[in-house]
C-alpha positions in Angstrom: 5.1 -17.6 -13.7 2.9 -17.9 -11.2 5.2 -19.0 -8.6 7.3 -15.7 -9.6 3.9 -13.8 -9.0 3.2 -15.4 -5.4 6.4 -14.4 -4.3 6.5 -10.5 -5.3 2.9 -10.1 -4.6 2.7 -8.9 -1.1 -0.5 -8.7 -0.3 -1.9 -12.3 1.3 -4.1 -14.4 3.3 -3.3 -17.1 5.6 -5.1 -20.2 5.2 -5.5 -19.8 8.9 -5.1 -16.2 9.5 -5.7 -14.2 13.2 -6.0 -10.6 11.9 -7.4 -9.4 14.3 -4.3 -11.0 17.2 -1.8 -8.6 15.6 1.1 -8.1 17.9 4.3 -5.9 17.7 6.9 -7.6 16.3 10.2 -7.8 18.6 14.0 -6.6 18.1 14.6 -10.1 16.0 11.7 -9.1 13.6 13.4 -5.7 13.6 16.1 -7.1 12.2 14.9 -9.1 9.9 12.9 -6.7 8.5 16.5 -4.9 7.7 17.8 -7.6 6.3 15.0 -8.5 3.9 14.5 -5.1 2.8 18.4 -5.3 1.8 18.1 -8.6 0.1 14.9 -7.2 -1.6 16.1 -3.5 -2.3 19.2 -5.3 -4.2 16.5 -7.6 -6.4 14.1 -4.9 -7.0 17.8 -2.6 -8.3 18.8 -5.3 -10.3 15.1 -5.3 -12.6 14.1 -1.4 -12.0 15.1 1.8 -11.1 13.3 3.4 -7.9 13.1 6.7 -7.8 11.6 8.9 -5.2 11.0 12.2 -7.0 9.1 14.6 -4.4 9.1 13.9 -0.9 6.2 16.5 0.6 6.4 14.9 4.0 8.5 17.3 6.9 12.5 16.6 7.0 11.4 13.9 3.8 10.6 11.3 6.7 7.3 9.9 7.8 6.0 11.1 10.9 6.8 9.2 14.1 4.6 7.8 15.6 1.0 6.2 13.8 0.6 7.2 10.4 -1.5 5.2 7.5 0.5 4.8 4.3 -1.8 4.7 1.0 -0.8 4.2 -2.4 -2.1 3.5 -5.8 -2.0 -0.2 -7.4 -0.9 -1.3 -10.6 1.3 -4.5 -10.5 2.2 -7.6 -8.0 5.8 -5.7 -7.0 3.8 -2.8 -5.0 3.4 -4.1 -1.6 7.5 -5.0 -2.3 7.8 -1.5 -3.5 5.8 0.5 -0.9 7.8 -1.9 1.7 10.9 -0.3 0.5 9.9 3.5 0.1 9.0 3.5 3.7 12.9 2.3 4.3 13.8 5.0 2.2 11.6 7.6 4.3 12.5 6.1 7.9 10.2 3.4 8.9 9.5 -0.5 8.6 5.6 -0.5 7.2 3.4 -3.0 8.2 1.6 -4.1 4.6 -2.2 -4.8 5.3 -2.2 -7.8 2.2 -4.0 -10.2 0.5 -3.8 -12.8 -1.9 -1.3 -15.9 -1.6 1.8 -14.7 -0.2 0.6 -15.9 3.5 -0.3 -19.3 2.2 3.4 -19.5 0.5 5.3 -21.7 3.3 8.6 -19.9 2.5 6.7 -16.7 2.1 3.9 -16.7 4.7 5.5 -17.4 7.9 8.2 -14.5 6.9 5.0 -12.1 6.7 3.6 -12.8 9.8 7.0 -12.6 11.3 7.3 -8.6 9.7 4.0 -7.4 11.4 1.9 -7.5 7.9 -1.6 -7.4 8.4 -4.0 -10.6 6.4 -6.7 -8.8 4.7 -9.6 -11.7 4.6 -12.1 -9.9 1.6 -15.3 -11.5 0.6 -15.5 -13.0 4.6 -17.2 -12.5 7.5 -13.7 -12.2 9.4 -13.0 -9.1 7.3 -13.7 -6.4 9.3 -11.2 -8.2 11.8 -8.4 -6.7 9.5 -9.0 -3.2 10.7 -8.8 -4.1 14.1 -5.4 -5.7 13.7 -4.9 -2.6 11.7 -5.9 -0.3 14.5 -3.9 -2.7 17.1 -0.8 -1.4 14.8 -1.7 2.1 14.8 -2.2 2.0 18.7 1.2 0.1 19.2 3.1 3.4 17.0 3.2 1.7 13.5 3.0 2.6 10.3 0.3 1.2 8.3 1.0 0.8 4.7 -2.2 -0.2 2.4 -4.0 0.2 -1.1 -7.3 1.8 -0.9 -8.3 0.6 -4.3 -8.7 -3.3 -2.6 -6.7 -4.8 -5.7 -4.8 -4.1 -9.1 -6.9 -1.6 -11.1 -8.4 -3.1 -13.9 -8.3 0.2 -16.0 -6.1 -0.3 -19.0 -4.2 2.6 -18.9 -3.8 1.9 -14.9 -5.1 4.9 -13.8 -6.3 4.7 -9.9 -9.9 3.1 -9.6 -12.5 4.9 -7.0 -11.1 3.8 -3.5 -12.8 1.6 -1.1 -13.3 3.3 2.7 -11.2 1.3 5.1 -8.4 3.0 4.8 -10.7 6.5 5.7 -12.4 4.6 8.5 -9.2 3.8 9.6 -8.1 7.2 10.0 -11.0 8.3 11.2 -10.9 5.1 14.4 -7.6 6.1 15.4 -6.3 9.6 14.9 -3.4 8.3 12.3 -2.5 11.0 9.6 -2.9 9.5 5.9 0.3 10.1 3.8 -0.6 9.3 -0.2 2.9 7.8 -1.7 2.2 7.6 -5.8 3.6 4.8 -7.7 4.4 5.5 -11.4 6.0 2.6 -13.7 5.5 -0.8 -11.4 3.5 -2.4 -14.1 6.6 -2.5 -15.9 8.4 -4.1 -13.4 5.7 -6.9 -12.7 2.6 -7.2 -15.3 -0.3 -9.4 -14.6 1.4 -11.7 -17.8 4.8 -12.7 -19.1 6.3 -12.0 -15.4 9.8 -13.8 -16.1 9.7 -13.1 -19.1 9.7 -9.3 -18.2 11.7 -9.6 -15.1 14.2 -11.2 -17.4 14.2 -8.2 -20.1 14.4 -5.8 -16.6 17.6 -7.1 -16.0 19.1 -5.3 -19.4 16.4 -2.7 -19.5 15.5 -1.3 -16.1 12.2 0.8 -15.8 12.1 3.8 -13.5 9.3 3.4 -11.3 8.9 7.6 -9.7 7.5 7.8 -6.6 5.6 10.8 -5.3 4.9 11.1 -1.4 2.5 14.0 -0.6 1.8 15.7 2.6 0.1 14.3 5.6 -3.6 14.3 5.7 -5.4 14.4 9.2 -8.5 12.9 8.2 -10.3 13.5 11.1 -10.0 17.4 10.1 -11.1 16.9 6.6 -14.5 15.1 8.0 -15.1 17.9 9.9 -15.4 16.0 13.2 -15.5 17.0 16.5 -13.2 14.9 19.2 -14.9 11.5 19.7 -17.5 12.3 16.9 -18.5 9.7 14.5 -19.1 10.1 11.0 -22.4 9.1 9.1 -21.7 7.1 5.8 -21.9 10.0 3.1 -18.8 11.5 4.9 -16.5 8.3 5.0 -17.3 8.0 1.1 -17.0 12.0 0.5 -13.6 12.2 3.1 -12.7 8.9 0.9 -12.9 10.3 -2.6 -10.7 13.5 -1.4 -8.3 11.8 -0.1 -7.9 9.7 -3.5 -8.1 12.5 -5.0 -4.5 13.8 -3.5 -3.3 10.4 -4.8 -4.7 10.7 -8.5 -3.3 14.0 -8.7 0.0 12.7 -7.7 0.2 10.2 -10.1 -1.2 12.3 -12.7 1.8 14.5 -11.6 4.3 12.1 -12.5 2.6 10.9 -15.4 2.4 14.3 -17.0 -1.0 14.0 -18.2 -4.0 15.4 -16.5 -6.2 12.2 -15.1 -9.7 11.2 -16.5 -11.2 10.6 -13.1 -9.9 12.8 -10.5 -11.3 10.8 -7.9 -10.6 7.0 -9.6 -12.0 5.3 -12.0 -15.5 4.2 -11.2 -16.8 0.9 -11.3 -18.9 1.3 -14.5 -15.7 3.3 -16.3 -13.2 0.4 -16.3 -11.9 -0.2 -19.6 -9.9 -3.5 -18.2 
């Protein structure tokens, strides 16, 4: 089980990891980011059914160029998830990810080889994650990441309160913010039982819906001026609003209006 959950959990840290030595991945990469998204897209068919039911972005495409992908967290299969929505919307994401996936040594060095981004948390090298991050967003990339830091702990698996680096981030480097919604992954992959429920997937598929919204330009939203920096009450303000997008999304798609529009705060977690 827990071999099944290194593998679909995309988010990772090397046990060496350079984040902040990002570089563009070249033409092979390219192509080997097709081909795994086809192996993968074919898995992920065989034990769900993905379903991408409001596309809010223009043409239903990202935008070219550098854009920041955020979506809400619920199960081990969303980086693999996320990964393939942004095929299904026109670009390769480059996962920003933690965990064990870049310690795997059949997983790791195929990572590293995609353009994901090692998220070191709890370390003094953290910060270096944005940079790599930013490196990305400089290069043209698209950015995908999960504001919440890890797998909501709320029972019901509502969004918890976000963290700010992905607001930061925005704020650094220009990049719109597009929220994608994630409805039904913790069917596909819970934090127990996974092959036992991969297993039942294959005879009973869950629809995971997807919801992407509209491009945020977060600058704007702060209020900021052209080269302008932002104190700390706006990041966490500009922060919350932008989750906020996301909840309602997913409250969307749930049908059911959400008990903290904003995420579930620390001190609310029921999990």
């Amino acid at each position: 089980m827990r071999g099944a959950a290194a593998v679909l959990q995309t988010h990772a840290m090397t046990s060496s990891p350079s984040p902040d030595t990002w570089q563009r991945p070249g033409l092979r990469a390219a192509l080997l980011y097709a081909v795994a998204a086809g192996l993968l897209g074919t898995i992920v068919s065989s034990v769900s059914r993905l379903e991408l039911t409001r596309r809010a972005v223009p043409t239903g495409r990202l935008p070219e160029g550098p854009v920041i992908v955020v979506a809400n967290h619920t199960s081990f299969a969303d980086g693999i998830l996320l990964a393939l929505v942004g095929r299904r919307l026109g670009r390769s994401l480059r996962l920003m990810a933690t965990g064990g996936v870049f310690r795997s040594g059949l997983v790791g060095p195929l990572a590293r080889r995609l353009g994901f981004i090692p998220v070191l948390r709890g370390t003094d090298a953290a910060a270096s994650s944005l940079d790599a991050a930013a490196t990305a967003l400089d290069a043209g990339e698209a950015v995908g990441l999960f504001p919440e830091g890890r797998i909501t702990r709320d029972a019901q698996h509502w969004p918890e309160r976000s963290r700010t680096g992905a607001v930061r981030l925005a704020i650094r480097t220009g990049a719109p913010v597009v929220p994608v919604a994630l409805v039904g992954a913790q069917q596909v992959v819970g934090r127990r039982g996974i092959l036992a429920r991969l297993l039942r997937n294959t005879i009973l598929r869950p629809r995971v819906l997807v919801a992407v919204g509209e491009p945020v330009d977060v600058r704007r939203l702060a209020g900021l001026a052209d080269g302008e920096a932002p104190d700390e009450a706006t990041v966490r303000r500009v922060a919350d609003e932008v989750m906020e997008l996301l909840v309602s999304q997913v409250a969307e798609l749930r049908g059911e209006p959400a008990p903290h529009p904003t995420g579930v705060p620390e001190e609310a977690l029921t999990a």
